[in-house]
C-alpha atoms as an extended CHARMM CRD file, in Angstrom:
* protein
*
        81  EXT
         1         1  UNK       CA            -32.6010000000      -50.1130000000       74.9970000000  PROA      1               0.0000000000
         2         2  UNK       CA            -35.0330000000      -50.8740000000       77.7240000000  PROA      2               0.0000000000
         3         3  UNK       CA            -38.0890000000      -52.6820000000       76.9150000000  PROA      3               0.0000000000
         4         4  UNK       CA            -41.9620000000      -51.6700000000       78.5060000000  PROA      4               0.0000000000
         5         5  UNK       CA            -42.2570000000      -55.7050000000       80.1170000000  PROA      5               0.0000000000
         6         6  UNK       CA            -45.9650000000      -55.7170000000       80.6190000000  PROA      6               0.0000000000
         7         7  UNK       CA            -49.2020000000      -53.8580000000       79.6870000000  PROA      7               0.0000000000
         8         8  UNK       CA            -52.4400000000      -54.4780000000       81.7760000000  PROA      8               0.0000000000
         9         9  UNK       CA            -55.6480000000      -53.1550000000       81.3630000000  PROA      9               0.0000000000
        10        10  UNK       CA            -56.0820000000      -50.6830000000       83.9540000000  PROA      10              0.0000000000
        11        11  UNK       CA            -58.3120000000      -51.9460000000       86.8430000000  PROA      11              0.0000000000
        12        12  UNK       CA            -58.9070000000      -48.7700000000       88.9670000000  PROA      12              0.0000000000
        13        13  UNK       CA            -58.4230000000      -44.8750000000       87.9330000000  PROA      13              0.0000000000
        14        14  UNK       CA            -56.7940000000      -43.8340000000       91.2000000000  PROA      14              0.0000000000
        15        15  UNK       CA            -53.2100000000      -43.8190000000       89.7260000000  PROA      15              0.0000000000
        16        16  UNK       CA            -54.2530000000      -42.6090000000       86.3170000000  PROA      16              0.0000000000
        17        17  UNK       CA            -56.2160000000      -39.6470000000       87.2140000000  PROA      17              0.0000000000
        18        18  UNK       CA            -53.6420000000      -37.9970000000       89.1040000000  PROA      18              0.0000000000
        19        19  UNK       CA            -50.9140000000      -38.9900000000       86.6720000000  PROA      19              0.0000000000
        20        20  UNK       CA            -52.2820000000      -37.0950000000       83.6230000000  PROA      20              0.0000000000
        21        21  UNK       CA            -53.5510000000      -34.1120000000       85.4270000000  PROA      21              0.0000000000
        22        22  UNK       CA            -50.4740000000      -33.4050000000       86.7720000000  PROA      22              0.0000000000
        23        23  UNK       CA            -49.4630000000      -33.3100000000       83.0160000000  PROA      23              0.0000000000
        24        24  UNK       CA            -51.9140000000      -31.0510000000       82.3170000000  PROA      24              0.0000000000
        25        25  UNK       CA            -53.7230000000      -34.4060000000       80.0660000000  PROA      25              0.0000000000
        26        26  UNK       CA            -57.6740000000      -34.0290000000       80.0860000000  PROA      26              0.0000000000
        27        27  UNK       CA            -59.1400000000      -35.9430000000       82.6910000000  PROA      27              0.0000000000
        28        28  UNK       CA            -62.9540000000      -35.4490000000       82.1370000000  PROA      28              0.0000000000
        29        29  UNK       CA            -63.9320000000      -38.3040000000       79.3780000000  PROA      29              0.0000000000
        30        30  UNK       CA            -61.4900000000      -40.9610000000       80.6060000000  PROA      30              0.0000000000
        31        31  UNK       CA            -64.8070000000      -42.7800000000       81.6450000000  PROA      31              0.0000000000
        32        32  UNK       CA            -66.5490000000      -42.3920000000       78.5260000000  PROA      32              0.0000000000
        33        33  UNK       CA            -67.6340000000      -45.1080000000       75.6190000000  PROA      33              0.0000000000
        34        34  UNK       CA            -64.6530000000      -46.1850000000       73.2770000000  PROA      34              0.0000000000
        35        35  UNK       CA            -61.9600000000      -45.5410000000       75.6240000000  PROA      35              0.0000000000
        36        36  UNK       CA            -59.4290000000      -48.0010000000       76.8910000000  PROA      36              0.0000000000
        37        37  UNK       CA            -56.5660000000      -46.8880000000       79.4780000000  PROA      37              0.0000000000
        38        38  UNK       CA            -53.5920000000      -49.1470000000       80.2910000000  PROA      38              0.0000000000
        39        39  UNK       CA            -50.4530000000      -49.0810000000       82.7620000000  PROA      39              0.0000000000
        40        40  UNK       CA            -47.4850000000      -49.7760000000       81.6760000000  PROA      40              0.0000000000
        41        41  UNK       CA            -44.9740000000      -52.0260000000       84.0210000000  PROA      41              0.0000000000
        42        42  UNK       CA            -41.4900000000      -52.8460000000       83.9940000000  PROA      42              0.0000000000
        43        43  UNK       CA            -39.7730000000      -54.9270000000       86.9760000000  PROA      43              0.0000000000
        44        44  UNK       CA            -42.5110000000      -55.3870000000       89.0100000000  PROA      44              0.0000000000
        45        45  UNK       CA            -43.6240000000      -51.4840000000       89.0740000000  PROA      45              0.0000000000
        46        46  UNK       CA            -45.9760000000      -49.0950000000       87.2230000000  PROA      46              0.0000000000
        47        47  UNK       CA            -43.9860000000      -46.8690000000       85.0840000000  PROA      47              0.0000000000
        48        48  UNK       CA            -46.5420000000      -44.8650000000       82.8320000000  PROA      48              0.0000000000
        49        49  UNK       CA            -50.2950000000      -44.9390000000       81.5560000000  PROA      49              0.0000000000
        50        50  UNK       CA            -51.5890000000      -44.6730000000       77.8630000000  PROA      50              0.0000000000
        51        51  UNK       CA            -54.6830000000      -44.9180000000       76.0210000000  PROA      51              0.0000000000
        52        52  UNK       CA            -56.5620000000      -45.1620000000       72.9790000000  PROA      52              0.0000000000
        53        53  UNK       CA            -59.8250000000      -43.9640000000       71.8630000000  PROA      53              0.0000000000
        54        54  UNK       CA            -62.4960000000      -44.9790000000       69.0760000000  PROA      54              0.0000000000
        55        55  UNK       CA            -64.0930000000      -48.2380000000       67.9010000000  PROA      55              0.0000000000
        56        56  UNK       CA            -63.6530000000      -50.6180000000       65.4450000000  PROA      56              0.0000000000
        57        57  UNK       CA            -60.3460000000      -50.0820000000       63.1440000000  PROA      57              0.0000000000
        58        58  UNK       CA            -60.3550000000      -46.3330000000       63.8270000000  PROA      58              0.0000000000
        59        59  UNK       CA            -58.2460000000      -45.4640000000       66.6740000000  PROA      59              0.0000000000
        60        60  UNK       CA            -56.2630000000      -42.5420000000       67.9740000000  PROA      60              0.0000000000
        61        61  UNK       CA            -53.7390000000      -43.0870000000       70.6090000000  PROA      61              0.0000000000
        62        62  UNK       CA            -53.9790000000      -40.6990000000       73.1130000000  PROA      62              0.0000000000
        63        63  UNK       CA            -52.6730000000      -39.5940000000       76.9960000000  PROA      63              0.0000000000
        64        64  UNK       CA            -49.3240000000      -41.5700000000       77.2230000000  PROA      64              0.0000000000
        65        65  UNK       CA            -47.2010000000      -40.2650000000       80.3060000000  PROA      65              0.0000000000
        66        66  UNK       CA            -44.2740000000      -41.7920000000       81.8240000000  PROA      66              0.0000000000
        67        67  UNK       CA            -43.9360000000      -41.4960000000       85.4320000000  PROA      67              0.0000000000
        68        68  UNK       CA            -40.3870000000      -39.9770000000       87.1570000000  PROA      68              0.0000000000
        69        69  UNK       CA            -37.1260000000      -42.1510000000       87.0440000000  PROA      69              0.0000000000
        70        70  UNK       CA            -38.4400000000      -44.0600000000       83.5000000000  PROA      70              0.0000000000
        71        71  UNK       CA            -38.2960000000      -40.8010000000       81.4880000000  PROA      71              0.0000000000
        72        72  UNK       CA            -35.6420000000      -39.9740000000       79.3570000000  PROA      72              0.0000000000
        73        73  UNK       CA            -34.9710000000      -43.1840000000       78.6390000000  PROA      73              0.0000000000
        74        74  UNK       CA            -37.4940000000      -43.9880000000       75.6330000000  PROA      74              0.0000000000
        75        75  UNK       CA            -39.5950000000      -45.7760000000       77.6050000000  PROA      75              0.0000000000
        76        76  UNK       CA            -42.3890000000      -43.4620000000       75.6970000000  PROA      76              0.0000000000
        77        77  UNK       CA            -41.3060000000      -44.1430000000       72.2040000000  PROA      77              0.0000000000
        78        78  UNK       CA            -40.9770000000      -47.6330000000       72.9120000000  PROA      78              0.0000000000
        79        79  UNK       CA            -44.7490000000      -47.5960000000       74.5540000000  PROA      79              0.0000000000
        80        80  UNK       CA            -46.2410000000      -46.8650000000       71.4860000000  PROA      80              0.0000000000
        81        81  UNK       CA            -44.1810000000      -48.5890000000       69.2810000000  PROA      81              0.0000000000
């Protein structure tokens, strides 16, 4: 099984925007209060971006997509693990 080798915050929304909307993912309220967005990495490349939403303990995860040659291989499932 593969395994997601780094998570950074997400410095600029030029990669994420596109990403989810071409998923059909709401793009709208990615800017507002009590989000957080991160890309996903493995060997040196970008291969997905999730996020959460909420404050404090209450959280819902929300927008995860996996980019092109790193689906299918449960890169997802192990994203959110």
């Amino acid at each position: 099984m593969r395994t997601v080798a780094g998570v950074d915050y997400l410095a600029s929304l030029e990669e994420l925007v596109p990403a989810l909307a071409a998923e059909g993912l709401p793009v709208d309220d990615i800017e507002d209060d009590g989000r957080a967005f991160f890309a996903f990495h493995h060997a040196g490349r970008c291969i997905g971006f999730g996020g959460i939403e909420g404050d404090g303990r209450d959280r819902i995860l929300r927008s995860v997509v996996i980019l092109g040659a790193a689906r299918g291989q449960g890169t997802g499932r192990e994203a959110v693990a």
